[in-house]
RODO-2510 file (C-alpha; in nm, 4 decimals, decimal comma):
residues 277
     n   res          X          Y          Z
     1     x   -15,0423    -1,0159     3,9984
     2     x   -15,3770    -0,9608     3,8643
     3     x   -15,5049    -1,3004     4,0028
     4     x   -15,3807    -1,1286     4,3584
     5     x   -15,5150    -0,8428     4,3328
     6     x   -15,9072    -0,9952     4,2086
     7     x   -15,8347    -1,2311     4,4940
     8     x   -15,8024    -0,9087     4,7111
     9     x   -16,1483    -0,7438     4,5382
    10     x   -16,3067    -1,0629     4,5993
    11     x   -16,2175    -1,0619     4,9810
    12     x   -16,3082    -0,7246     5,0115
    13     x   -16,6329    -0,8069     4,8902
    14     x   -16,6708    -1,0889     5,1170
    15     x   -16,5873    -0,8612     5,4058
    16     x   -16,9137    -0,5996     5,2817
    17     x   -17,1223    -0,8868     5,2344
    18     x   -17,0492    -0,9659     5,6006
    19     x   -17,0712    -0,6695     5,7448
    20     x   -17,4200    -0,6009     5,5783
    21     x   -17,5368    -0,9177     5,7329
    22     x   -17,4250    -0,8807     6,1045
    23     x   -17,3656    -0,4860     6,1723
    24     x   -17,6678    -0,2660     6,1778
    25     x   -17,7524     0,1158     6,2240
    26     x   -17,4436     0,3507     6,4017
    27     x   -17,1902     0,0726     6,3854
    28     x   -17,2271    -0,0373     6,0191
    29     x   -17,2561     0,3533     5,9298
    30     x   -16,9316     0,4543     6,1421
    31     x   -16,7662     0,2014     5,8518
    32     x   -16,9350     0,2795     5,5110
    33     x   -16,8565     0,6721     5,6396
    34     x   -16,4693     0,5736     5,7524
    35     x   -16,4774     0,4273     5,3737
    36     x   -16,6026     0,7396     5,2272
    37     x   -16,3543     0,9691     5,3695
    38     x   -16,0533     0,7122     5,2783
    39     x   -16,2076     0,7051     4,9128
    40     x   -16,2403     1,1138     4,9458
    41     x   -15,8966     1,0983     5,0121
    42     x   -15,8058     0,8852     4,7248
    43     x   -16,0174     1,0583     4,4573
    44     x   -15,8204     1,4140     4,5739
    45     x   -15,5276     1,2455     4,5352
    46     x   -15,5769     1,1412     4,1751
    47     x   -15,7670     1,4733     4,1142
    48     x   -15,4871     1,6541     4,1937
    49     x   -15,2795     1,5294     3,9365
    50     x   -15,5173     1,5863     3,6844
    51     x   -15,5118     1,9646     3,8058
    52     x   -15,8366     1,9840     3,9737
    53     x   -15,7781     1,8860     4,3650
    54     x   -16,1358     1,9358     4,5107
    55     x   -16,1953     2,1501     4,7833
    56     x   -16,1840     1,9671     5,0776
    57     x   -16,4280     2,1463     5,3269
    58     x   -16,6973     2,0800     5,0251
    59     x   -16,5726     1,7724     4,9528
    60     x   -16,5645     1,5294     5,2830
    61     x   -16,8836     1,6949     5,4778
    62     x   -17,1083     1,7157     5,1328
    63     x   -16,9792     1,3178     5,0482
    64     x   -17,0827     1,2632     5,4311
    65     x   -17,3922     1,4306     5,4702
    66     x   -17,5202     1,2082     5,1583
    67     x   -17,3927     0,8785     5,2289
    68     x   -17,5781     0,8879     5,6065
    69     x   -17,9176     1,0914     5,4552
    70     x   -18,1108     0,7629     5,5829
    71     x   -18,0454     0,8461     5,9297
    72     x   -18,1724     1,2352     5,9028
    73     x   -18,5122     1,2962     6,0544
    74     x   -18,8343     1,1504     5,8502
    75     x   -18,9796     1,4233     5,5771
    76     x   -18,5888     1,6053     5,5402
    77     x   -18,5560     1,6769     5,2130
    78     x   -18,1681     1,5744     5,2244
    79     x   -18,1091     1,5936     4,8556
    80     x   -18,2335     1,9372     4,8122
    81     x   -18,0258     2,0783     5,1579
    82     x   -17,7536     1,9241     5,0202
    83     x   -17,7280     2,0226     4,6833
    84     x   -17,8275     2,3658     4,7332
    85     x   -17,6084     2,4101     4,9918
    86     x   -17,3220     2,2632     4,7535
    87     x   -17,3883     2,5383     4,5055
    88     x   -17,4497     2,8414     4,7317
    89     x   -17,1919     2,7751     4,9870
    90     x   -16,9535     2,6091     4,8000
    91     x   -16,9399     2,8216     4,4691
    92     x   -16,9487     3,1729     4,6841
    93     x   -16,6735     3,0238     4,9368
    94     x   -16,4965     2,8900     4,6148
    95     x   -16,4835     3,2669     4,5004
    96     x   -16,4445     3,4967     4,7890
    97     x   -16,1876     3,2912     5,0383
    98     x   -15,8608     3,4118     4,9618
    99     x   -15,7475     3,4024     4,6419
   100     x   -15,4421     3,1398     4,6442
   101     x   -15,5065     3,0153     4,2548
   102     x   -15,7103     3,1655     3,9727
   103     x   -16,0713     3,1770     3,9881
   104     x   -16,0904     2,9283     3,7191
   105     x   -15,8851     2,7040     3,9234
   106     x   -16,1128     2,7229     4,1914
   107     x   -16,4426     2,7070     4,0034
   108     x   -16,3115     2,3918     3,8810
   109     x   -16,1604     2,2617     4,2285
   110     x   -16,5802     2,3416     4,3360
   111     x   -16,6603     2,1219     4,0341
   112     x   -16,4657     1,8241     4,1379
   113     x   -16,5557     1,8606     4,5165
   114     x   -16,9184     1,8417     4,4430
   115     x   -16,9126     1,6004     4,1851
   116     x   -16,6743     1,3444     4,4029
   117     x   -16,9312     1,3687     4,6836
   118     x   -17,2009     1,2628     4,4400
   119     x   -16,9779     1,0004     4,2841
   120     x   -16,8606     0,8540     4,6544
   121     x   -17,1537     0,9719     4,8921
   122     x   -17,4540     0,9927     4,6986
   123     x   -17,3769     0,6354     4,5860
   124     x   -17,2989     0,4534     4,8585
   125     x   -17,5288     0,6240     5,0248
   126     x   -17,8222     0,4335     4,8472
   127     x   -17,6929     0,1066     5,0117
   128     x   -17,7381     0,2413     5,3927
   129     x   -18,0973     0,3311     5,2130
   130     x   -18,1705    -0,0036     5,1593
   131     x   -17,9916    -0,1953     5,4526
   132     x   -18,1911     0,0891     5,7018
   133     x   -18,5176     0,0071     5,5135
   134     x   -18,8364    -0,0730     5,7434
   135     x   -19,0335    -0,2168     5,4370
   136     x   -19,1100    -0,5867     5,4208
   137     x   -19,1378    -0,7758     5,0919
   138     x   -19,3384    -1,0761     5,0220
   139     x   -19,3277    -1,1889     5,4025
   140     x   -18,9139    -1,1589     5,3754
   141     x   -18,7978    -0,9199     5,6929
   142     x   -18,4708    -0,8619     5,5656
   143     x   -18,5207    -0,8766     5,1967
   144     x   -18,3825    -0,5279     5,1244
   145     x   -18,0778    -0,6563     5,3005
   146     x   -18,0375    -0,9634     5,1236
   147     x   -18,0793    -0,7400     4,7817
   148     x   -17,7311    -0,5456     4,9400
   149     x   -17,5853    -0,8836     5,0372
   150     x   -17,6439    -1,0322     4,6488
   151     x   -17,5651    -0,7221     4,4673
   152     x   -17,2085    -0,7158     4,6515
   153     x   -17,1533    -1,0864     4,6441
   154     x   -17,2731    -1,1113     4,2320
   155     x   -17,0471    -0,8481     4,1682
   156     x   -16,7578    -1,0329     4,2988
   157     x   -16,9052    -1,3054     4,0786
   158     x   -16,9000    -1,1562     3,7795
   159     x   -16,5608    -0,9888     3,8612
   160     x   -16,4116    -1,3406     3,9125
   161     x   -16,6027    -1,4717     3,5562
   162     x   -16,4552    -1,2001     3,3661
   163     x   -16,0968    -1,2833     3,5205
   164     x   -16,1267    -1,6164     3,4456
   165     x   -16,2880    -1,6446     3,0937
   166     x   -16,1353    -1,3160     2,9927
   167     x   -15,7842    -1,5075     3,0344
   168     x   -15,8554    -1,7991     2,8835
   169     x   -16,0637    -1,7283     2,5887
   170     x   -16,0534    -1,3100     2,5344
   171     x   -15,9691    -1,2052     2,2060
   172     x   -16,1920    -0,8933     2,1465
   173     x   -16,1071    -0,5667     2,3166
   174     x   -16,3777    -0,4156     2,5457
   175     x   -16,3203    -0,0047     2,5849
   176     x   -15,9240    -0,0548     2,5279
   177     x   -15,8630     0,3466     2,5543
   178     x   -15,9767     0,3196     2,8935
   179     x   -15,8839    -0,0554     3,0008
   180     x   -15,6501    -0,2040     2,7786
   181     x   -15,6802    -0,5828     2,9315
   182     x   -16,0727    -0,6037     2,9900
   183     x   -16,2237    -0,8026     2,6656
   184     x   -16,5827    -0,8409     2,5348
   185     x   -16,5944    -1,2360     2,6122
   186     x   -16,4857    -1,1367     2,9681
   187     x   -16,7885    -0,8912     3,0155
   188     x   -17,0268    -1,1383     2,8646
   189     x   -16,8751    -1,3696     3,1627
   190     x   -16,8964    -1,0954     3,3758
   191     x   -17,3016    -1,0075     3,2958
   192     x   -17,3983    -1,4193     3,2814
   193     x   -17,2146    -1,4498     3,6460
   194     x   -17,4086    -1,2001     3,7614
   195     x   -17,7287    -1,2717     3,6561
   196     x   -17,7341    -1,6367     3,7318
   197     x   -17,5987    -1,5336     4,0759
   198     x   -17,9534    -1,2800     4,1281
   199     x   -18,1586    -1,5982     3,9349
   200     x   -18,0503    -1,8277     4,2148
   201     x   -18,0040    -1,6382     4,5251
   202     x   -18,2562    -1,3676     4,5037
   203     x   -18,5789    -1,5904     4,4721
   204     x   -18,5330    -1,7437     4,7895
   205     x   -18,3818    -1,4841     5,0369
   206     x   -18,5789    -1,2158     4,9083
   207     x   -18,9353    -1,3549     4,7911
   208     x   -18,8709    -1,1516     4,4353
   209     x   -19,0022    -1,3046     4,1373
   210     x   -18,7461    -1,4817     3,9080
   211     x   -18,7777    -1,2502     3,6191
   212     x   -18,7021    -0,8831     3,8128
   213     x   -18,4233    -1,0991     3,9585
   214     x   -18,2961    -1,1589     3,6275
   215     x   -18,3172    -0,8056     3,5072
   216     x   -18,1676    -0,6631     3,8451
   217     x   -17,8560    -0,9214     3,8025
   218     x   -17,8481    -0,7311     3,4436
   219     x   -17,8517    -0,3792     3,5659
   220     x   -17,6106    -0,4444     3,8439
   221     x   -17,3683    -0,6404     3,6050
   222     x   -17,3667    -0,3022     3,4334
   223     x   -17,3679    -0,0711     3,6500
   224     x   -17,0448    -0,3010     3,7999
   225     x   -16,8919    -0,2679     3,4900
   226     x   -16,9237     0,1267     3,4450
   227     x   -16,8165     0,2102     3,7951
   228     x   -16,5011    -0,0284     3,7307
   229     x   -16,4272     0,1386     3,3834
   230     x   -16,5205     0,5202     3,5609
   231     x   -16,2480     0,4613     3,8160
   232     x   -16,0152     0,3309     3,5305
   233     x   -16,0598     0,6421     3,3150
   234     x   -16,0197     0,8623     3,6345
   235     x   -15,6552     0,6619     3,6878
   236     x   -15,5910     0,6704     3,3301
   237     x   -15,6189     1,0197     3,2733
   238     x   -15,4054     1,0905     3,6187
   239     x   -15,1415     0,8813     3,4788
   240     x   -15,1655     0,6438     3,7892
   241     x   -15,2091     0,2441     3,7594
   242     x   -15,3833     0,2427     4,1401
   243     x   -15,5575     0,5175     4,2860
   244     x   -15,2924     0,4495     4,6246
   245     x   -15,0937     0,2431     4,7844
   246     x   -15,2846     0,2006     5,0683
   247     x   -15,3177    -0,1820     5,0261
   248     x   -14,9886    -0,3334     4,9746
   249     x   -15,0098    -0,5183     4,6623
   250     x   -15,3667    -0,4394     4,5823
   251     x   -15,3558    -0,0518     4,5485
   252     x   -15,6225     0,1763     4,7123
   253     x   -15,9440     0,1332     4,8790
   254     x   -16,0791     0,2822     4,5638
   255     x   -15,9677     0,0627     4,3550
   256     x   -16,1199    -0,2085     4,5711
   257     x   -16,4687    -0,0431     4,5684
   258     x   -16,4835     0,0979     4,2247
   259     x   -16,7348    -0,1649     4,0992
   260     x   -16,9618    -0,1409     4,3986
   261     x   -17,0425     0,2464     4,3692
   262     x   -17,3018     0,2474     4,0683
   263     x   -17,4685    -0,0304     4,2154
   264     x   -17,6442     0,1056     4,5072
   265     x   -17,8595     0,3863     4,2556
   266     x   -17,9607     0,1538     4,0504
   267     x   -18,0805    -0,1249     4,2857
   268     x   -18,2642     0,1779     4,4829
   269     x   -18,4041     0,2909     4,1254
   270     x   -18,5546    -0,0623     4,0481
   271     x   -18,7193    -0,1346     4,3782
   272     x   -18,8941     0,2146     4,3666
   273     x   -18,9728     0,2533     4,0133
   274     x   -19,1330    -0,1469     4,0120
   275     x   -19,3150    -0,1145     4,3540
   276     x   -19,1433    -0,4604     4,4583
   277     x   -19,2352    -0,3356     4,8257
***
């Protein structure tokens, strides 16, 4: 069953990797925001039976509103609309709609609402950033998309390395409160599939020297691995093994995408901070 359902990851992440090489502008954001609202809908549901079911009207249009920022008029500063907005609006609304639970209740339903639209649209949202970018690097026109393309397809990589070696040869535990089955030896697989996937592809395609395609493949291979073990915990303490049964045999969409959603910040952090443009 496992094998399935990394089989299922893996051509999920085939299907992004696609999709960021064909589709472009309204078309390719109609599906990353169809994605969001399906993952919105997934993280509710496991919030819920935690006891803190986010508010949905903050939820869905705040997750929104950050995943398609790219596409706002030039100089908007999106971040700061949204976020203040998120704590004016939402907290007040939280507090003066009519009063169905406690006030505590709904504090922490405001809590959850804004911090799943971070966690789903702020991330993602980082992607469209760098599929919609103008910028040219090192005489590559799509570089920034090829960046997207590897990051997705060397975190399928590493995904399938930790599967594989982790069966085979894992005999220390790797964060077994959270993930009882994931092993050190299979995140050392994990992290060495991933970087010598950015060592070998990301020279070419995307003109960036050898050694910041090293340390990307390192940062992605751990921000993979946190946004895998985040959406674990998240199941774990809702006391569900998917997060819903939305693919039949493979669980939810979430469960699909968990790896992907730390990747996008820190991919956007590393281009900006080193100048690679």
């Amino acid at each position: 069953m496992r094998l399935g359902v990394r089989l299922g990851s893996a051509a999920v992440l085939l299907g992004l990797v696609a999709l960021v090489l064909v589709l472009r502008g309204p078309l390719l954001d109609a599906v990353a925001a169809a994605a969001v609202v399906v993952a919105c809908w997934e993280f509710s549901g496991l919030m819920r039976r935690i006891g803190a079911e986010p508010l949905p009207w903050l939820l869905y249009p705040l997750a929104l509103f950050l995943l398609l920022r790219h596409a706002y008029p030039a100089g908007w500063p999106t971040l700061d609309y949204a976020l203040s907005g998120a704590v004016v609006i939402g907290l007040v609304g939280s507090i003066v709609m009519p009063p169905r639970e406690p006030s505590a209740r709904r504090l922490t339903s405001w809590a959850a609402a804004a911090g799943g639209a971070l966690y789903l649209g702020l991330t993602l949202g980082y992607l469209l950033l760098l599929l919609n970018s103008p910028v040219v690097v090192t005489g590559h026109a799509h570089a920034f998309q090829w960046l997207v393309a590897i990051a997705l397809g060397s975190a399928m990589v590493g995904d399938s390395a930790a599967l594989f070696i982790g069966s085979a040869l894992g005999r220390h535990p790797f964060f077994p409160s959270i993930s009882p089955r994931k092993t050190a030896e299979g995140a050392a697989a994990s992290l060495a599939g991933t970087v010598l996937t950015w060592a070998i592809a990301a020279p070419p395609l995307t003109g960036i020297p050898v050694p910041h395609a090293i340390l990307l493949g390192i940062v992605v291979s751990v921000a993979a691995m946190g946004g895998d073990l985040v959406e674990s915990a998240l199941k774990r303490a809702a006391g569900e093994k998917d997060s819903s049964a939305l693919i039949p045999g493979h669980g939810g969409l979430l469960d699909r995408l968990d790896a992907l959603l730390l990747i996008g910040p820190v991919v956007y952090a590393y281009v900006v901070v080193t100048g690679l443009p």
